[in-house]
TORKOL-4160 file (C-alpha; in steps of 0.2 Angstrom, whole numbers, padded with zeros to 4 digits, m for minus):
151
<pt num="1" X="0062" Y="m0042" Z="m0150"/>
<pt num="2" X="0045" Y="m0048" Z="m0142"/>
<pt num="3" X="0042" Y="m0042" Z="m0124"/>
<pt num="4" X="0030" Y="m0047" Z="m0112"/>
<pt num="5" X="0013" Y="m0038" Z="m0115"/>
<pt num="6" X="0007" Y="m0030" Z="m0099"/>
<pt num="7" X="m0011" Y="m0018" Z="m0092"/>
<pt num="8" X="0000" Y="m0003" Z="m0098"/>
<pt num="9" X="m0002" Y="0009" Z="m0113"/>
<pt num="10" X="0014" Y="0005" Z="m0126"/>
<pt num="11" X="0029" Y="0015" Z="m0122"/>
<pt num="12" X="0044" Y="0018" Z="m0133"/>
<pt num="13" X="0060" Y="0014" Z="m0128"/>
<pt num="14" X="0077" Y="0015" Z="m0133"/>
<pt num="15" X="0089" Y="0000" Z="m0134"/>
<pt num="16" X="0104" Y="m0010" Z="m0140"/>
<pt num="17" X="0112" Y="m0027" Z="m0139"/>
<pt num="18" X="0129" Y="m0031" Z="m0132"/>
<pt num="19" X="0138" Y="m0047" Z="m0128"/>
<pt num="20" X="0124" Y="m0056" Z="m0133"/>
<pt num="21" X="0112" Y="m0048" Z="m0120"/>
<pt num="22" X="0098" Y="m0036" Z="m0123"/>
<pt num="23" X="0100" Y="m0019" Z="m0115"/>
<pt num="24" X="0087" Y="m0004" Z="m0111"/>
<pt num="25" X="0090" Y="0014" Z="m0109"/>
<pt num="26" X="0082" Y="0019" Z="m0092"/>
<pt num="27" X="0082" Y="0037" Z="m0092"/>
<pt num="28" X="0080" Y="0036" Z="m0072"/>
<pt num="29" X="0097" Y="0032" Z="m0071"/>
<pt num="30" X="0103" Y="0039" Z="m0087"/>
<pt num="31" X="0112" Y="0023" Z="m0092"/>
<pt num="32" X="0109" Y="0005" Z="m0100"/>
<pt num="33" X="0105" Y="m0009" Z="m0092"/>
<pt num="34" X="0099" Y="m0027" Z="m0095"/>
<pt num="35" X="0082" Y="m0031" Z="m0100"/>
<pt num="36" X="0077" Y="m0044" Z="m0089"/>
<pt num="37" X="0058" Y="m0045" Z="m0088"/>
<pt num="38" X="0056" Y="m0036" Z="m0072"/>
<pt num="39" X="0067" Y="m0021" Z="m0080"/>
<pt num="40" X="0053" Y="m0020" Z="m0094"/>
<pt num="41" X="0037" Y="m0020" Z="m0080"/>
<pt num="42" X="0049" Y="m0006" Z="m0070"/>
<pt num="43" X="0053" Y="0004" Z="m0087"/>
<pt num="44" X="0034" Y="0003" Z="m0092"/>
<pt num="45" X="0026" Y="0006" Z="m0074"/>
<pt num="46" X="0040" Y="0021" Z="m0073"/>
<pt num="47" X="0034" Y="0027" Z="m0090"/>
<pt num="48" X="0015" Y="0027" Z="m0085"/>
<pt num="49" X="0019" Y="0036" Z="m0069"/>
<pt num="50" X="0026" Y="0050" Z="m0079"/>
<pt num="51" X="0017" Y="0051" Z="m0095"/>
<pt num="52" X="0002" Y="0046" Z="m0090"/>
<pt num="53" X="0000" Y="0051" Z="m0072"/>
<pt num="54" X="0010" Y="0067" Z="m0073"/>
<pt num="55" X="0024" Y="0061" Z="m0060"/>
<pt num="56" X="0041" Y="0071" Z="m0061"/>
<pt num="57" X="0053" Y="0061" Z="m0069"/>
<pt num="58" X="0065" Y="0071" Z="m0058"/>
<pt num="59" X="0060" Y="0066" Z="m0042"/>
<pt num="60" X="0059" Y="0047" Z="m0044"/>
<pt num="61" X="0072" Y="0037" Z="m0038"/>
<pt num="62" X="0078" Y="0019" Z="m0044"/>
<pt num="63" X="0088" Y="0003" Z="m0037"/>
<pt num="64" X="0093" Y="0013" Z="m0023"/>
<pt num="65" X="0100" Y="0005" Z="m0007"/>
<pt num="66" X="0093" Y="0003" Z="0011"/>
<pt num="67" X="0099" Y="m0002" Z="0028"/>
<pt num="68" X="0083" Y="m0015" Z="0034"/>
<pt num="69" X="0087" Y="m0023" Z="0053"/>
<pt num="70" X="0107" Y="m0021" Z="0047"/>
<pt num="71" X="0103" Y="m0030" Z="0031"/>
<pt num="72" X="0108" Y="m0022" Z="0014"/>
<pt num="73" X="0091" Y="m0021" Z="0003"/>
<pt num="74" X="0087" Y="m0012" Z="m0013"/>
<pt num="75" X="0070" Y="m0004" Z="m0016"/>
<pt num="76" X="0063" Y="m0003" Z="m0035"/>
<pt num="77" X="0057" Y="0016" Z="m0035"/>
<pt num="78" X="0053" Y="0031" Z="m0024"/>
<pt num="79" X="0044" Y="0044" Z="m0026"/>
<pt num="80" X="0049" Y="0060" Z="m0018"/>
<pt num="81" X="0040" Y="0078" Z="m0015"/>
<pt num="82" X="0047" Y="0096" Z="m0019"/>
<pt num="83" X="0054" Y="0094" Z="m0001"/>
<pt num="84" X="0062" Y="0078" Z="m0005"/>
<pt num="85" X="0050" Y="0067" Z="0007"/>
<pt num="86" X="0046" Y="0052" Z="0003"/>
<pt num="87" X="0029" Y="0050" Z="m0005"/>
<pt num="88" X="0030" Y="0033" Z="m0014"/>
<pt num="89" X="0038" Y="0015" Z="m0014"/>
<pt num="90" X="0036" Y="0004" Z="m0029"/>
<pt num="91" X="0041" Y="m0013" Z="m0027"/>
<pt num="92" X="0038" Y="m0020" Z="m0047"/>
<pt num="93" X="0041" Y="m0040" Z="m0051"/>
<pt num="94" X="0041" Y="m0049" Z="m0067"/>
<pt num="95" X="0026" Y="m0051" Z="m0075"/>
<pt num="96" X="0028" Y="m0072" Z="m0072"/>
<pt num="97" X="0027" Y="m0068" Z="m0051"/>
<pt num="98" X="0012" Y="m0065" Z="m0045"/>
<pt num="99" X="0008" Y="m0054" Z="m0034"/>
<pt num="100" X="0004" Y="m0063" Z="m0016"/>
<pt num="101" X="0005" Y="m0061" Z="0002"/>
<pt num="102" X="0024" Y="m0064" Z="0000"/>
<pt num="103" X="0027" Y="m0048" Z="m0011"/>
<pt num="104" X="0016" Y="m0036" Z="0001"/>
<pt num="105" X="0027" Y="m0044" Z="0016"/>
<pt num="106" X="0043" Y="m0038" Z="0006"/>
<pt num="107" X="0036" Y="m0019" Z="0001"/>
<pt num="108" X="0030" Y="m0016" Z="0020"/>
<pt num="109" X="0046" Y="m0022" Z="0028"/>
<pt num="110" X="0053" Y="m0009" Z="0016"/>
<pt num="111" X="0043" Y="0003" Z="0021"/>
<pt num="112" X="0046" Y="0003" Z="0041"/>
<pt num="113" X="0061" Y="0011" Z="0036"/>
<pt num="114" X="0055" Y="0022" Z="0022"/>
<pt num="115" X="0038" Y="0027" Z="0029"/>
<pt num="116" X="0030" Y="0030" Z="0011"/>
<pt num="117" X="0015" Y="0035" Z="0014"/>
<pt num="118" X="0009" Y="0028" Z="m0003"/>
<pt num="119" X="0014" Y="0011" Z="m0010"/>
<pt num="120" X="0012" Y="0003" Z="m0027"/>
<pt num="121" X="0018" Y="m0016" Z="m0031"/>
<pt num="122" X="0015" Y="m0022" Z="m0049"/>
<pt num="123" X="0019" Y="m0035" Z="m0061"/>
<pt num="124" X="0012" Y="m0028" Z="m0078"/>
<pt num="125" X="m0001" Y="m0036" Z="m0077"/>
<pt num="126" X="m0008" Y="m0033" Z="m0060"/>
<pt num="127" X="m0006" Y="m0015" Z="m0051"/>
<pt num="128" X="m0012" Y="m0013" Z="m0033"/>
<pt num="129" X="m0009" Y="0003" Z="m0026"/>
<pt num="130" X="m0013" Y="0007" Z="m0005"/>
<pt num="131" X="m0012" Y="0022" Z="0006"/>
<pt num="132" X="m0003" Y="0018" Z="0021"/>
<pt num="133" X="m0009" Y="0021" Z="0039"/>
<pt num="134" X="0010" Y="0021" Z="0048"/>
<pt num="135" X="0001" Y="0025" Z="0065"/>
<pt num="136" X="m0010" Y="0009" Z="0062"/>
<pt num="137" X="0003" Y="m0002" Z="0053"/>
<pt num="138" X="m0012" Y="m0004" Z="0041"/>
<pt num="139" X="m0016" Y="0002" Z="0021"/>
<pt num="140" X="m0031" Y="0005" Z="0012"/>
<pt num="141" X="m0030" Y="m0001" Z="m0007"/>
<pt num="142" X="m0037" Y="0012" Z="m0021"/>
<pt num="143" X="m0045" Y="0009" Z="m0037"/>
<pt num="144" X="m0032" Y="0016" Z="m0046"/>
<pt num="145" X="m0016" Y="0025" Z="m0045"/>
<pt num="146" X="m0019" Y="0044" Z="m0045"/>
<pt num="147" X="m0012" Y="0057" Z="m0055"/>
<pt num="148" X="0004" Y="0065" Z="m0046"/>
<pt num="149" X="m0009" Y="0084" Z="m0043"/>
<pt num="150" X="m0021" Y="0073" Z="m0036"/>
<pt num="151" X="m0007" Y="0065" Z="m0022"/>
């Protein structure tokens, strides 16, 4: 099966085909799901984030749902700390969508009610990672996303 090439080192991934539909083991969740083409940018930036950058697989949370101004929302991933604060918000989108004003609009509503201090929004191909002023409602992007020692 061809996936989208994305800006991310080759991962290895577990899979299977049901139904007629292509699924993908996320170990986040310990279960299959489909492989649409933002679950592939999510199961490789989620990979990189570990393997790469060191980030506890253990502490990342995926799909989970949030209450935003009495709507029902789901955020991609969060990255907790050893005292389970929130340290992260990803916000991932298929590697087709790019990455606009839109796409930061969506990530920072999220983040009035998370209050990640760090965000990262990517499609594969694009990654823009920002540390967040929440006193100034205002984030500063960085060059790249750091190791998790680093954070």
């Amino acid at each position: 099966m061809d996936f989208p090439k994305l800006n991310l080192p080759k991962f290895e991934f577990r899979y299977k085909k049901q139904n007629n539909k292509l699924y993908i083991f996320d170990t986040f969740r310990s279960k299959f799901v489909v492989l649409t083409p933002e679950e592939w940018v999510r199961q490789n930036v989620l990979e990189f984030l570990v393997q790469v950058k060191g980030y506890p697989r253990l502490w990342i949370a995926v799909e989970k749902e949030i209450n935003i101004n009495g709507l029902k929302r789901r955020y991609d991933a969060l990255v907790f700390n050893k005292n389970e604060d929130v340290l992260l918000l990803i916000e991932l989108k298929a590697p087709k969508i790019t990455i606009d004003e839109k796409v930061f609009n969506q990530i920072s509503a999220y983040n009035f009610t998370l209050n990640a201090p760090l965000l990262l929004v990517s499609n594969g191909l694009s990654h823009y990672f920002a540390k967040v002023d929440l006193l100034k409602k205002s984030y500063e992007f960085l060059t790249e996303i750091p190791s998790f020692k680093a954070l």
